[in-house]
GUTI-289718 format. One line per 2 residues: for each residue x, y, z of N, C-alpha, C, CB. Coordinates in steps of 0.1 Angstrom, whole numbers, plus 5000, padded with zeros to 4 digits. Glycine has a CB too. Layout:
! residues N
X,Y,Z,X,Y,Z,X,Y,Z,X,Y,Z | ...;
END
This chain:
! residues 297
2577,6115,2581,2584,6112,2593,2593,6124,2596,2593,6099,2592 | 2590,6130,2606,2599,6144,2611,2615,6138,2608,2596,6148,2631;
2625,6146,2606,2640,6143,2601,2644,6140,2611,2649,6153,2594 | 2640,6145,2629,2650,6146,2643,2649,6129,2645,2642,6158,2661;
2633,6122,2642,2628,6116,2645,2636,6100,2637,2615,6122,2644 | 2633,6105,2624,2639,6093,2620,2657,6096,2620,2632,6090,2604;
2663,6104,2622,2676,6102,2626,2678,6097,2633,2681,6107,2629 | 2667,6094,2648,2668,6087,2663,2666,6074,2659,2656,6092,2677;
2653,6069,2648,2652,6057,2646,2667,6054,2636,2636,6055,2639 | 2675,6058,2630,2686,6050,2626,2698,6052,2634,2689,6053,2612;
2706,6057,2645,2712,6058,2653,2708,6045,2660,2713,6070,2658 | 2695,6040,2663,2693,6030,2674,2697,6021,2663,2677,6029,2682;
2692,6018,2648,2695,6007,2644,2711,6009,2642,2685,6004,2634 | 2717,6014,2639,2736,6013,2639,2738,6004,2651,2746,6030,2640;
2729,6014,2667,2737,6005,2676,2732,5991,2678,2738,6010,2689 | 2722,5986,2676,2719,5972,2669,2725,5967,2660,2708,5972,2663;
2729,5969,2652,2739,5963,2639,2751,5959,2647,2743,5976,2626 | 2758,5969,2655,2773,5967,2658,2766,5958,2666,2785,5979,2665;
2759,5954,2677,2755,5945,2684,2755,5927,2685,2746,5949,2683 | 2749,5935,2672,2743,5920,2661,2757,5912,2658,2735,5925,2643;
2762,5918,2658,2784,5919,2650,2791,5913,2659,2795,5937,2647 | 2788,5923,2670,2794,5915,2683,2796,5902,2685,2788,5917,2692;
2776,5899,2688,2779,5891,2694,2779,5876,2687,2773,5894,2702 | 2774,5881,2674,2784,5867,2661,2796,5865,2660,2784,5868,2646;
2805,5876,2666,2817,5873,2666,2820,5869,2680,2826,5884,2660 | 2815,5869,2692,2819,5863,2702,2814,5849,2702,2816,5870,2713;
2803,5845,2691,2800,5830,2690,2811,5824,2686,2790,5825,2681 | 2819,5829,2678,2834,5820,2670,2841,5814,2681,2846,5830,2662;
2840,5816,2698,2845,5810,2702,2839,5791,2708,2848,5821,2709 | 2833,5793,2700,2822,5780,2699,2826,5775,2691,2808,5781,2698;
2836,5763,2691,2835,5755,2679,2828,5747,2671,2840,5751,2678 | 2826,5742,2662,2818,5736,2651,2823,5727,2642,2815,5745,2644;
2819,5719,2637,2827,5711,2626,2824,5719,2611,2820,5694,2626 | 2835,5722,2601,2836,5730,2590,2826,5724,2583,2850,5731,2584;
2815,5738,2577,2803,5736,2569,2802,5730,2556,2798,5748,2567 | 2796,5726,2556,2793,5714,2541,2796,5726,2527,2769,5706,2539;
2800,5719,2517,2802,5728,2507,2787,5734,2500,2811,5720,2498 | 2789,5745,2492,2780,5749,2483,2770,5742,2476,2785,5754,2476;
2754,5743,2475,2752,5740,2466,2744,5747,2457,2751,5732,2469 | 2735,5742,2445,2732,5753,2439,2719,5762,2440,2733,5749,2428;
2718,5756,2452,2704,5763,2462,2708,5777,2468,2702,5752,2477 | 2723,5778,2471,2729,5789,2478,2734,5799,2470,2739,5784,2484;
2730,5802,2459,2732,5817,2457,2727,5825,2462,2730,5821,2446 | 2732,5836,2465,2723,5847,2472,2733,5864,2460,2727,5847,2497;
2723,5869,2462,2728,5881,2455,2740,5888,2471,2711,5893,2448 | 2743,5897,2463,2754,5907,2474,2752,5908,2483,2757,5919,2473;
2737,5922,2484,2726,5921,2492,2724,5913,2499,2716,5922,2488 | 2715,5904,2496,2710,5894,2508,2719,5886,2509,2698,5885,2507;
2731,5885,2504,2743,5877,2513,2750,5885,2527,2757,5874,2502 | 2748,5897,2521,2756,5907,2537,2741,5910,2549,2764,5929,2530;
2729,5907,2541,2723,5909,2555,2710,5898,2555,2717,5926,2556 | 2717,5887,2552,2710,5872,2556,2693,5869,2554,2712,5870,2575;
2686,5880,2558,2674,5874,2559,2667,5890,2547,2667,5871,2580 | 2660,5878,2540,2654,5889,2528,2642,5885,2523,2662,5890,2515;
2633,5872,2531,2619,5870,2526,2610,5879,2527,2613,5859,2531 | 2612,5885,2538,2606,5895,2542,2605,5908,2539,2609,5896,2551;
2613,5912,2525,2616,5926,2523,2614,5922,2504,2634,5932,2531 | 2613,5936,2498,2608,5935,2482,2624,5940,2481,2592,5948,2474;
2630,5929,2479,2642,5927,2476,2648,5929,2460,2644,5914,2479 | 2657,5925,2452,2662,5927,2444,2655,5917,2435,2674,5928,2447;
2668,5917,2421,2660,5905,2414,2664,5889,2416,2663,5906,2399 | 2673,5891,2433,2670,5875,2434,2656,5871,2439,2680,5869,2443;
2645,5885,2442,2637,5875,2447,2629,5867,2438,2630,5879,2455 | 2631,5863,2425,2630,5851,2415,2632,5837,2420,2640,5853,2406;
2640,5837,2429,2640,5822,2436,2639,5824,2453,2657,5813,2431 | 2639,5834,2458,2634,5837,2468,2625,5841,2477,2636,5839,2467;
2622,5848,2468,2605,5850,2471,2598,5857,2465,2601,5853,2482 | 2589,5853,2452,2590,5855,2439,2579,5865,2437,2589,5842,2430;
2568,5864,2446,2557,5875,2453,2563,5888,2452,2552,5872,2470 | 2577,5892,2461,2584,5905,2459,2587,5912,2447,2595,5904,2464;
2588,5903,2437,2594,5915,2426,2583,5920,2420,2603,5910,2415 | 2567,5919,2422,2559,5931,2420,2555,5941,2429,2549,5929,2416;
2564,5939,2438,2562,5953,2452,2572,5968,2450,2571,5944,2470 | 2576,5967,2439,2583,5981,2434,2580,5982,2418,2601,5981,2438;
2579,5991,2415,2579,5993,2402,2589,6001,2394,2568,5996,2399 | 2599,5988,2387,2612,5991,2386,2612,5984,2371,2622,5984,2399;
2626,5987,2368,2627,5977,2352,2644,5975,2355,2622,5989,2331 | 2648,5968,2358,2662,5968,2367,2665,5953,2362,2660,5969,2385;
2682,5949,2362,2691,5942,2359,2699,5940,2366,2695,5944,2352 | 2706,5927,2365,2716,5929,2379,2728,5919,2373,2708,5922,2399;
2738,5921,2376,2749,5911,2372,2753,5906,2390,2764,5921,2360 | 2757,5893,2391,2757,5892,2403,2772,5881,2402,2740,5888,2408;
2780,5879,2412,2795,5872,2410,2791,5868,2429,2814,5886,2404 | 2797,5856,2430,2799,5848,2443,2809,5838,2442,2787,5842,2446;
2819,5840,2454,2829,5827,2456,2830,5824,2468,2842,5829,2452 | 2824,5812,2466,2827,5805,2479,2838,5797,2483,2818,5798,2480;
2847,5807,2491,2860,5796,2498,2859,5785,2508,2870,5803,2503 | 2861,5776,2504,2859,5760,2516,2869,5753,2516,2846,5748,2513;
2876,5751,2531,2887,5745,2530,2888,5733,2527,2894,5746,2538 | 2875,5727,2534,2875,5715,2538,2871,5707,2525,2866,5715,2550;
2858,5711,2519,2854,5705,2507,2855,5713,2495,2842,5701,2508 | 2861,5720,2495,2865,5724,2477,2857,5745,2479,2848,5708,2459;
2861,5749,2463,2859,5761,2463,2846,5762,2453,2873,5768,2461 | 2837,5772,2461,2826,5767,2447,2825,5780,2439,2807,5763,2452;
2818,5787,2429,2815,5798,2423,2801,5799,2418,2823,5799,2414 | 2794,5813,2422,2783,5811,2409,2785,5825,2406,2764,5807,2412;
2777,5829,2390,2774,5843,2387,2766,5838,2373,2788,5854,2386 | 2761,5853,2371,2746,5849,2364,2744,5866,2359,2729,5842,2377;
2732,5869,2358,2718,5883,2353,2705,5874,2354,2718,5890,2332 | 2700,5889,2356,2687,5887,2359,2682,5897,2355,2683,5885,2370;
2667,5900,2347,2660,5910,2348,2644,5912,2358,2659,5912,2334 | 2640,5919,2360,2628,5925,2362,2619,5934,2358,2629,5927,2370;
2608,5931,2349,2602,5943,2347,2591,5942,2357,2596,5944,2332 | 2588,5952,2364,2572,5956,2370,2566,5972,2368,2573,5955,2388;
2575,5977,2355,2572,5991,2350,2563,5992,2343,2581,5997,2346 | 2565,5981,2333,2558,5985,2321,2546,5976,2318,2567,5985,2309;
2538,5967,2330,2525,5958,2326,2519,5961,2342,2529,5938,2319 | 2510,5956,2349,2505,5950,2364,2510,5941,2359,2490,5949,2371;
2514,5936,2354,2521,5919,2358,2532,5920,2357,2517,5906,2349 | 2541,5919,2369,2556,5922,2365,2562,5901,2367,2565,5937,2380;
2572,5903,2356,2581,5892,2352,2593,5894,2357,2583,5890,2339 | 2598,5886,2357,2615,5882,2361,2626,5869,2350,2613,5874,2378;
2638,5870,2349,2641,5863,2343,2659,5862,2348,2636,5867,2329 | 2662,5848,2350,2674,5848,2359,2683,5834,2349,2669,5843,2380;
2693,5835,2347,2700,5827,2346,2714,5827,2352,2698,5825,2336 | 2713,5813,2361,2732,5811,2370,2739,5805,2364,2734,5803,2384;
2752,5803,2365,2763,5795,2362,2765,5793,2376,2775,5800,2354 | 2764,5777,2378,2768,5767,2390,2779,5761,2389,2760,5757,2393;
2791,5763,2395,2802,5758,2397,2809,5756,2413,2810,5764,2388 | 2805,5744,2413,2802,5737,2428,2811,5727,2427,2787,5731,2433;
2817,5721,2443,2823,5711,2441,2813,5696,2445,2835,5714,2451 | 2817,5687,2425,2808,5681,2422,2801,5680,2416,2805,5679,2426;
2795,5696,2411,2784,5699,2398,2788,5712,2391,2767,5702,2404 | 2787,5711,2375,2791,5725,2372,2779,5722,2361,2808,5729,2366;
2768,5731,2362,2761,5734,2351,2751,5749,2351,2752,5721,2350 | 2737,5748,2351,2733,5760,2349,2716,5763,2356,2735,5762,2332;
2716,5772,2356,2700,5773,2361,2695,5785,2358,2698,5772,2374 | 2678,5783,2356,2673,5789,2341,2659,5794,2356,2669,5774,2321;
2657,5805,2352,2647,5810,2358,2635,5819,2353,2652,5815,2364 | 2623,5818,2352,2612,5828,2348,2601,5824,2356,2608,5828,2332;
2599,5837,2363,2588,5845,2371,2574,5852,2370,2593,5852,2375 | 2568,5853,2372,2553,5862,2373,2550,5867,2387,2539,5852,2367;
2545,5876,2384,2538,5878,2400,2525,5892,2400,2553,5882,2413 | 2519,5895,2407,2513,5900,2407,2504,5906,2419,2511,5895,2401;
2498,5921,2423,2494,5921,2432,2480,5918,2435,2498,5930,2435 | 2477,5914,2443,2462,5908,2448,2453,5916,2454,2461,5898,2457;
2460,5922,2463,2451,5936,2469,2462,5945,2472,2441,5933,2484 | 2457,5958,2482,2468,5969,2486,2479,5962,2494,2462,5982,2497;
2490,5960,2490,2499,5957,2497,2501,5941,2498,2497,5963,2509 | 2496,5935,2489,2495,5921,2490,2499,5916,2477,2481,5916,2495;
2508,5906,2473,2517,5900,2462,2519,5891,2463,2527,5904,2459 | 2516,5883,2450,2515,5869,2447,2525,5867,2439,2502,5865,2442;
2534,5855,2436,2542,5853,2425,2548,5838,2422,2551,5863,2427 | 2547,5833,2416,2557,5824,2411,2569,5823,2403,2553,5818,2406;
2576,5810,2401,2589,5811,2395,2591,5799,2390,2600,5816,2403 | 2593,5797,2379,2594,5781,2375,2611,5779,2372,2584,5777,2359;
2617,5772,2375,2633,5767,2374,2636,5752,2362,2638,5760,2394 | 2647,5757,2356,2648,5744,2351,2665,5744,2356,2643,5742,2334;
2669,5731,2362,2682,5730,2363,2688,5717,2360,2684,5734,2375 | 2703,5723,2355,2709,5709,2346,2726,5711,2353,2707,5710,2322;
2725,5698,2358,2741,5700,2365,2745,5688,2360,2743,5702,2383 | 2763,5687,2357,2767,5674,2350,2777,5674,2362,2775,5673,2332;
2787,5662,2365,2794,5658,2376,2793,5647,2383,2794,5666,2383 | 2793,5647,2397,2794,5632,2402,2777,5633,2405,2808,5628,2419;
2773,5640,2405,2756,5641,2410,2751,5647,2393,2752,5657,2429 | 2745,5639,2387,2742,5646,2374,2728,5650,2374,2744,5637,2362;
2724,5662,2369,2706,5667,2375,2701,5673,2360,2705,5685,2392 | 2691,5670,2362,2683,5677,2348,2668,5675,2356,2685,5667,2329;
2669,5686,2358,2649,5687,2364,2645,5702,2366,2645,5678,2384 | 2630,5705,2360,2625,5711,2366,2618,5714,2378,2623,5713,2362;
2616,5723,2382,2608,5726,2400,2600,5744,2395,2628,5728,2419 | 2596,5745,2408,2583,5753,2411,2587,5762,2425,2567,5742,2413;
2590,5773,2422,2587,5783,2434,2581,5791,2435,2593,5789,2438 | 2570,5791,2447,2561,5809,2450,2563,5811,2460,2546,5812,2450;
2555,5826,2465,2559,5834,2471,2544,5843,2473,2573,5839,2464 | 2549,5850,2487,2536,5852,2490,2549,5870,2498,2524,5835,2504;
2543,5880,2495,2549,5892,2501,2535,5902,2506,2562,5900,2489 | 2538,5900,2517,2525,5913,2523,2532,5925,2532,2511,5905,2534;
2530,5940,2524,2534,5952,2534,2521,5952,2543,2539,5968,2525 | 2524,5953,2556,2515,5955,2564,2510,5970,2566,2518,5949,2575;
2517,5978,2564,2519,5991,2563,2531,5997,2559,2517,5996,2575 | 2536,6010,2564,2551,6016,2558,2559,6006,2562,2558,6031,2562;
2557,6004,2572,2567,6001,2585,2567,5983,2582,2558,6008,2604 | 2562,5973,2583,2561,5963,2584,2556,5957,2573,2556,5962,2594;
2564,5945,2569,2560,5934,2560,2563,5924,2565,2564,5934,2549 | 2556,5911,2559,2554,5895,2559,2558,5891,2546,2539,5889,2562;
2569,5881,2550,2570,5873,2531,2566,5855,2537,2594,5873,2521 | 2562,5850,2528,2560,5833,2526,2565,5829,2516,2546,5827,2525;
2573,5819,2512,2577,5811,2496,2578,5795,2506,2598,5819,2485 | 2576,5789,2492,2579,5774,2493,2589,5776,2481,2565,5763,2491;
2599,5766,2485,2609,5765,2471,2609,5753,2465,2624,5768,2472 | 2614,5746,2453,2617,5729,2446,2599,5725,2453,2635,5716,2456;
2589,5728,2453,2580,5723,2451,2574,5709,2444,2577,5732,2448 | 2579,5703,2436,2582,5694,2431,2591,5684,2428,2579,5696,2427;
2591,5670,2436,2597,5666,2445,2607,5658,2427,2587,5656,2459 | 2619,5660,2432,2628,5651,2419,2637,5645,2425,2636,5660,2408;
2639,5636,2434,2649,5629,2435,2664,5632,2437,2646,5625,2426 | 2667,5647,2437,2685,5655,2437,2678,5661,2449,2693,5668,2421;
2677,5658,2463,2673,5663,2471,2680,5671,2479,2667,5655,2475 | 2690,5668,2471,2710,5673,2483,2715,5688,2476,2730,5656,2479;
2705,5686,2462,2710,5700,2452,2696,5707,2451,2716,5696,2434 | 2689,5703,2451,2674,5708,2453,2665,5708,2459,2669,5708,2448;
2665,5710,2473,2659,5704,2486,2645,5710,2486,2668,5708,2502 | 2637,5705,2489,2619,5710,2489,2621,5720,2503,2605,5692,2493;
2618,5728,2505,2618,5739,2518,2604,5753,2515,2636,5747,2518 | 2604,5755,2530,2594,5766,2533,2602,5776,2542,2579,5761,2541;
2600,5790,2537,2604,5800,2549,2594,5807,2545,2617,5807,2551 | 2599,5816,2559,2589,5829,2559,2600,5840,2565,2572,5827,2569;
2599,5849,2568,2604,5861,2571,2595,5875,2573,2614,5862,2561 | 2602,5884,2582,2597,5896,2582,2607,5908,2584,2587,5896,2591;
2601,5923,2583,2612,5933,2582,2606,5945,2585,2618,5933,2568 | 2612,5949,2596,2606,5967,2602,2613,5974,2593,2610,5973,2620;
2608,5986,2584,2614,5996,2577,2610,6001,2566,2624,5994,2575 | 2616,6013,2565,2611,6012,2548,2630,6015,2539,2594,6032,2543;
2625,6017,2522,2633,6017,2518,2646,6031,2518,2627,6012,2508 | 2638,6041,2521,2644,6056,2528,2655,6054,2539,2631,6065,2536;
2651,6046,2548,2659,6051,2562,2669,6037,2564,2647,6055,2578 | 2662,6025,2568,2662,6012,2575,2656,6000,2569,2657,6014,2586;
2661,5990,2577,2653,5975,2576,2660,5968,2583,2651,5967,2562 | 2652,5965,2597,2654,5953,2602,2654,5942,2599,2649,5953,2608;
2653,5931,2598,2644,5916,2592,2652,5905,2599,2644,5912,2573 | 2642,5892,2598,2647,5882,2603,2636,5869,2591,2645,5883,2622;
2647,5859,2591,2642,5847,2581,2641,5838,2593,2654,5841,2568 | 2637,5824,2585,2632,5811,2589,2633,5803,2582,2622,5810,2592;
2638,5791,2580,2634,5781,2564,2643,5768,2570,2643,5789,2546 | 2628,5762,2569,2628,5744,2570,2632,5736,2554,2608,5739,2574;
2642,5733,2558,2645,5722,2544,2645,5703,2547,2664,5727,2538 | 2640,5695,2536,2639,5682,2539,2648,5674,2528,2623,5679,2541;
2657,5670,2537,2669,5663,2536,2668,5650,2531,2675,5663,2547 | 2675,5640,2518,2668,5627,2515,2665,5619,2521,2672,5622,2508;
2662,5617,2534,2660,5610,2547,2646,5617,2552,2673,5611,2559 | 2645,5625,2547,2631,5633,2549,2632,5645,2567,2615,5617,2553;
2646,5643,2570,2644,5650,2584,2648,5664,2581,2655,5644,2598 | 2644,5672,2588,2636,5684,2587,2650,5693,2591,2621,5686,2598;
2657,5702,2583,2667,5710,2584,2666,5725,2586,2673,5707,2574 | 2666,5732,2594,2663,5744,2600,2671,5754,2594,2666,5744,2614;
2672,5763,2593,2678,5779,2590,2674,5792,2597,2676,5782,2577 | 2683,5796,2605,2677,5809,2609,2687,5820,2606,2672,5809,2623;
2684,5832,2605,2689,5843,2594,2681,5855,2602,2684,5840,2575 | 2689,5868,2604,2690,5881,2614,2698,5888,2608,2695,5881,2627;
2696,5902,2599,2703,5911,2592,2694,5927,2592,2706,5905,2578 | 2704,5934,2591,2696,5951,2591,2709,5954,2584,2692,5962,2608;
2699,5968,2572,2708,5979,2566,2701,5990,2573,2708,5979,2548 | 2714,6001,2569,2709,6013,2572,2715,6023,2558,2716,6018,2587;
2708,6030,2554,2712,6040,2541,2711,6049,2542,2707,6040,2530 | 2726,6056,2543,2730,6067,2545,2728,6079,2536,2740,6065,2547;
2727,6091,2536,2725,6100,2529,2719,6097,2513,2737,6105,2529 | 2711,6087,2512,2703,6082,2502,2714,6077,2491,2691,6092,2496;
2726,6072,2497,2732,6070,2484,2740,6060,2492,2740,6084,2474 | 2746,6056,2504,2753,6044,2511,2746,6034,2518,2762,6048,2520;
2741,6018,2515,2739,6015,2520,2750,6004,2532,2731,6013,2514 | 2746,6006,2545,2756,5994,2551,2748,5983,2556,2767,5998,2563;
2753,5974,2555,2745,5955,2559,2755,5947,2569,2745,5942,2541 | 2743,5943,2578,2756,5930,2585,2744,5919,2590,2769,5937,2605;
2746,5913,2590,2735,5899,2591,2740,5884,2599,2732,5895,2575 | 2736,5877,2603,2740,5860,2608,2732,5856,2604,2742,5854,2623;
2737,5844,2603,2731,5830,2596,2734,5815,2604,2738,5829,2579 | 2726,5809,2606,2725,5796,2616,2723,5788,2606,2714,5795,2629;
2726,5777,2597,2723,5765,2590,2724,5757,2594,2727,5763,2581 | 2713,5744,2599,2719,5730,2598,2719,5723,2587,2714,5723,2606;
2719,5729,2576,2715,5719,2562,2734,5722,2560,2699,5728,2545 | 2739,5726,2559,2755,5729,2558,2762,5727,2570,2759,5743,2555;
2754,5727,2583,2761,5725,2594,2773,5739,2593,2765,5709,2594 | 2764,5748,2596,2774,5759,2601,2767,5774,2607,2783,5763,2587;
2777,5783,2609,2767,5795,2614,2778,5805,2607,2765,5798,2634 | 2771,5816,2604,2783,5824,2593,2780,5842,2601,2777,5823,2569;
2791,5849,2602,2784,5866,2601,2785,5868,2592,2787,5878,2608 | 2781,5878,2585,2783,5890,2574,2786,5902,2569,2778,5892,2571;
2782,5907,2562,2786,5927,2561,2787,5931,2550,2801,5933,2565 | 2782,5940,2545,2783,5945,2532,2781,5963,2531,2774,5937,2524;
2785,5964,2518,2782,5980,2519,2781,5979,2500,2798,5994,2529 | 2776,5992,2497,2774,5996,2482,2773,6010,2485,2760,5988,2473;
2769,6012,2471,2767,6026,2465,2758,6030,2455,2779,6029,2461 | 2747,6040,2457,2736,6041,2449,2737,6051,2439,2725,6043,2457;
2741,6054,2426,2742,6069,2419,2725,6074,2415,2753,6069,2401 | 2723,6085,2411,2711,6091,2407,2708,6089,2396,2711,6103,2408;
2721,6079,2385,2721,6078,2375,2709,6066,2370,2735,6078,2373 | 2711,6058,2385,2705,6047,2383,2711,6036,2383,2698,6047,2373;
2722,6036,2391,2733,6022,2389,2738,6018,2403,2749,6025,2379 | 2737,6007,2411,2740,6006,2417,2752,5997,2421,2733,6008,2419;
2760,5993,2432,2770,5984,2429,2771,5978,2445,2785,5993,2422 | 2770,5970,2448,2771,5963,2461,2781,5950,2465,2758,5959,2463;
2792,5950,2476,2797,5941,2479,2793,5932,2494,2808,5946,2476 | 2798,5920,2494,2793,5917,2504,2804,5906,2508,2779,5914,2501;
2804,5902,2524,2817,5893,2528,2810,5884,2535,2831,5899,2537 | 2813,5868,2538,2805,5863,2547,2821,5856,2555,2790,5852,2541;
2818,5851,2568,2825,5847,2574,2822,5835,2581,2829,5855,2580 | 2824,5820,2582,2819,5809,2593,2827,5814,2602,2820,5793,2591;
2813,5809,2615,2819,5814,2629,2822,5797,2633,2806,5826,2641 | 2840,5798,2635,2846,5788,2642,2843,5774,2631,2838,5788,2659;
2851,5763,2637,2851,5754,2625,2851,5752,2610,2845,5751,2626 | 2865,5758,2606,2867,5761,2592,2869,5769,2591,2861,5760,2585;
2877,5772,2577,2879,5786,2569,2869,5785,2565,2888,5789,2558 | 2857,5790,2561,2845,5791,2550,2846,5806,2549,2828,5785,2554;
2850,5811,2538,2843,5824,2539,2838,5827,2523,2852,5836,2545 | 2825,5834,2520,2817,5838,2506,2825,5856,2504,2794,5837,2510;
2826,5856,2491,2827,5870,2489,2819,5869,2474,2845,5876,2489 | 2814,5884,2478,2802,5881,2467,2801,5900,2462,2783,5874,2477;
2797,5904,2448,2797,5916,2442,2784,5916,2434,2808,5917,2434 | 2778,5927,2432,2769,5925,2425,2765,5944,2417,2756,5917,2436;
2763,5943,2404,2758,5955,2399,2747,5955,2392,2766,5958,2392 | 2737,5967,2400,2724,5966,2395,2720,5975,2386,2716,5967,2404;
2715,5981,2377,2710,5990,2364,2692,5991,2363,2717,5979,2347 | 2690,5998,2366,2680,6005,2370,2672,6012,2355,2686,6016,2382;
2668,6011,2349,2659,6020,2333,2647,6020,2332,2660,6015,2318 | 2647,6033,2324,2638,6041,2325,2638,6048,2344,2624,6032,2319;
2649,6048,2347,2650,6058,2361,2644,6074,2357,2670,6059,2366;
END
């Protein structure tokens, strides 16, 4: 890509981003009733907390429960320590943080391995994660993720579930993701809701990424709970990335903006923060950190 050329393509996406910012912040004048508390469905790493939609992109090592297809789309051997607090006025203050690894360096079959600490209002326990995935053809990735989760409190859970994931680059420029998540139906349907999204994302990992999510969740009444999710980074001089993203939930009943920024060394370490904000109805806001470690860089 000529340098004049892709300069023009990230100047357009900045003025998109402030856009995007805008006009999530002129929704706040819309009120809402304050969003349901955390649950242990809602971790998101730094990243995809500051720019909402990430099915669609070969994301970090959350996509272990995200969309589990992605983590053989780079070939990396990477770690991540990851911290999230969720402030809620209305129903309590939640927390998670965890590690995770990814190898896709050292086999064609790359693995993943995640474990959270869930501390939610109403459940404090833990969740255990291991992944496979693999590519199928040029540009096409298959993956799964098996979960075991055990939460004690007023909702007590011990079950396992099943997530995959489907990630296809269409070219440089364009990819498709698919996951189904909790695949297997247990009964904690309010902590581990059965859902399908899909997402997509213009860019590559050099300049940009557009993207936008989708994800249907089914509620213990069986009615069909929507999510929609709109975020872009831009990475500056190969070492700043900046993120801002919205998020629409009716499974929380809320709409949130975002933002984030990090920092990439040559060393192989990276460090990313991220802020979320509900628009109107409530204090809710997430603040989230995350440090990634990169070997054999």
């Amino acid at each position: 890509m000529p340098r004049d050329h892709g300069a023009g393509i990230v100047l357009e996406v900045r003025r998109a981003s402030t856009l995007a910012i805008a006009f999530a912040l002129a929704a706040g004048a819309a009120r809402a009733e304050p969003p349901a508390p955390p649950a242990a469905a809602d971790l998101l790493s730094a990243r995809s907390l500051a720019m909402a939609a990430m099915r669609g992109l070969a994301s970090g090592t959350d996509a272990i429960w995200q969309n589990p297809g992605a983590i053989a789309a780079r070939r990396r051997y990477a770690a991540e320590i990851q911290y999230q607090a969720d402030q809620n006025s209305a129903a309590g203050d939640g927390a998670f943080y965890g590690v995770s690894v990814v190898d896709s360096e050292t086999s064609s079959l790359a693995g993943g391995f995640a474990w959270t600490r869930v501390d939610v209002p109403g459940s404090v326990g833990n969740r255990w994660n291991l992944a496979a995935a693999a590519p199928l053809a040029q540009g096409f990735y298959l993956g799964v993720s098996g979960e075991y989760l055990t939460l004690g409190g007023v909702q007590r859970v011990q079950a396992g579930n099943v997530h995959v994931g489907i990630l296809w680059e269409v070219n440089e420029l364009i990819a498709l993701g698919l996951a189904g998540t909790n695949l297997i139906p247990t009964g904690h349907d309010l902590v581990a809701p059965t859902g399908v999204a899909a997402g997509f994302s213009v860019g590559n990992d050099r300049l940009f990424h557009v993207a936008a999510d989708w994800r249907v969740q089914w509620d213990p009444a069986g009615t069909m709970r929507n999510t929609w999710a709109a975020g872009a980074e831009v990475l500056l001089g190969d070492m700043i990335p900046l993120r801002a993203g919205w998020t629409r939930d009716e499974w929380r009943g809320g709409q949130w903006w975002s933002a984030g920024a990090g920092v990439v060394t040559s060393a192989g370490v990276a460090l990313d923060l991220a802020y979320r904000q509900a628009i109107g109805g409530g204090d809710d806001r997430v603040l989230a950190a995350g440090l990634k470690i990169f070997l054999f860089n």
